[in-house]
C-alpha positions in Angstrom: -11.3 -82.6 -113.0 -14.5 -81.5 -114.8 -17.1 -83.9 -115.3 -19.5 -83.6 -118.7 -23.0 -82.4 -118.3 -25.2 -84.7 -119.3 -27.4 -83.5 -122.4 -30.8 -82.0 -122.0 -33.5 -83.1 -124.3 -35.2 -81.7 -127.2 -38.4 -81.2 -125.3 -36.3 -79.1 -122.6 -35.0 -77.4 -124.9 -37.8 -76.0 -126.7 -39.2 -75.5 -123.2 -36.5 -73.0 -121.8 -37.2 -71.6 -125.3 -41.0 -71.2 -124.8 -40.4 -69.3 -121.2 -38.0 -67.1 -122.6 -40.6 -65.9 -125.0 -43.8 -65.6 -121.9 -41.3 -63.2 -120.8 -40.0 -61.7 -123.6 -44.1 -61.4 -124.8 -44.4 -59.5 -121.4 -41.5 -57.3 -121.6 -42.9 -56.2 -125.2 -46.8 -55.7 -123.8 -45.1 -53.7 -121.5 -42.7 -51.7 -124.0 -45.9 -51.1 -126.1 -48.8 -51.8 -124.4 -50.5 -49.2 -121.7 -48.9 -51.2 -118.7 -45.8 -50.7 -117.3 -42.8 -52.6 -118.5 -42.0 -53.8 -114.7 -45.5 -54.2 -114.0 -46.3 -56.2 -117.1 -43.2 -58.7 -116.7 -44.1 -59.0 -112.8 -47.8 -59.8 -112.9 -48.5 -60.1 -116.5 -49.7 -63.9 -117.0 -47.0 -64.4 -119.6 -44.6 -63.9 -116.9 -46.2 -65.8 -114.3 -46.7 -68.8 -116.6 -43.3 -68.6 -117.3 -42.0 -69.0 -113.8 -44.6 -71.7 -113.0 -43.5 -73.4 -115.9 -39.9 -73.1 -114.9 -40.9 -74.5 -111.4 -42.7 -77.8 -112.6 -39.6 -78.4 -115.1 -37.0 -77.3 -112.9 -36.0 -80.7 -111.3 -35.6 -82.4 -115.3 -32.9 -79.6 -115.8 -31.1 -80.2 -113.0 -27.4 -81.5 -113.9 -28.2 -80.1 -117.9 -26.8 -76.8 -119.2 -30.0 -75.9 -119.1 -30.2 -76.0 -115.4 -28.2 -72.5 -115.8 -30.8 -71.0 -117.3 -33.9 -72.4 -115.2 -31.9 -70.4 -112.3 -31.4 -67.4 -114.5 -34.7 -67.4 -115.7 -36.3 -67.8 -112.1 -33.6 -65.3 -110.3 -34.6 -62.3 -112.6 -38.4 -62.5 -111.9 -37.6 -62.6 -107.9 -34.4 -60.4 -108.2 -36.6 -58.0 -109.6 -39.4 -58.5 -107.6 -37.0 -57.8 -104.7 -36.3 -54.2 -105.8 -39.7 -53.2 -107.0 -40.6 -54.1 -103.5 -38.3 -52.0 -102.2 -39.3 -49.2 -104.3 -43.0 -48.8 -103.3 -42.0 -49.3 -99.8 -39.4 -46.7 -100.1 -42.3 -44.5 -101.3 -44.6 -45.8 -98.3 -42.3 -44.2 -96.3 -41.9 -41.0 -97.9 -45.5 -40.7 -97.9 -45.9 -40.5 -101.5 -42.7 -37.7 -102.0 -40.8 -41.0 -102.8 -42.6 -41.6 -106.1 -40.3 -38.8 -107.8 -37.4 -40.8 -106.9 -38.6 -44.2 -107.1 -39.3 -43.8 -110.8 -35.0 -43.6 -111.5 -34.7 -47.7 -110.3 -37.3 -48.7 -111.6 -36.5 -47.3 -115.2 -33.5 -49.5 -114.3 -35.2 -52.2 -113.4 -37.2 -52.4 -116.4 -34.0 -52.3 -118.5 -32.7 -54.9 -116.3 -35.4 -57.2 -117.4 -34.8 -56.7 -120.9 -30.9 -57.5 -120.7 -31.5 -60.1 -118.6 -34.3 -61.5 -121.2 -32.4 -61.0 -124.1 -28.8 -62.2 -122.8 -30.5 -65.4 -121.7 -32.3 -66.0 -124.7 -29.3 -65.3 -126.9 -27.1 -67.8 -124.6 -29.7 -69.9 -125.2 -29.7 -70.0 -128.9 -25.9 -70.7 -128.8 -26.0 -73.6 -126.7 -24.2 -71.6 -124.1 -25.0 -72.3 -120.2 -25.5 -69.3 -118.3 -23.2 -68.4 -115.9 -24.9 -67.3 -112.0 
């Protein structure tokens, strides 16, 4: 037997809302700006707001749809973190050859953040909890 969710505010709402947009204000300083489009959404202060902000209003969302997309939110910024990691240390240990490679995953990356931005967001606007 399912139990109901209970309902998230308003103010939650719009919250989830206003992260979704740091990071989609990243992606797009990234996409047209000089920066990167990884680079931008991993230390671009949009971004980093964004996950602060889902930090502090984590614990109000928990047991709310919108709990769904805290996590979602929160896993792509580390997810990708994770790989980008493992892309300049995979050209650490090439000595620098790596960099040829290294550029294929993260061009994937980068269009990982922007499904993962945009799939959220539209979830989002549906009233649709994301699944994890």
């Amino acid at each position: 037997m399912t139990y109901p969710m209970p309902t998230a505010s308003r103010s939650l709402l719009q919250w989830t809302q206003i992260i979704y947009a740091l990071h989609a204000l990243s992606l797009l300083v990234g996409i047209l700006g000089a920066a990167t489009v990884v680079g931008s959404f991993l230390i671009g202060w949009p971004s980093i707001i964004a996950v602060i902000m889902n930090y502090i209003k984590r614990p109000e969302a928990r047991g709310t749809w919108l709990d769904s997309h805290f996590r979602w939110q929160i896993r792509t910024f580390w997810f990708g973190a994770l790989w980008v990691c493992l892309c300049a240390l995979f050209v650490v240990m090439t000595l620098g050859i790596g960099i040829i490679i290294a550029w294929l995953p993260l061009g994937i990356v980068s269009l990982w953040f922007i499904y993962r931005i945009a799939r959220g967001w539209l979830a989002l606007q549906d009233g649709r909890p994301m699944y994890t």
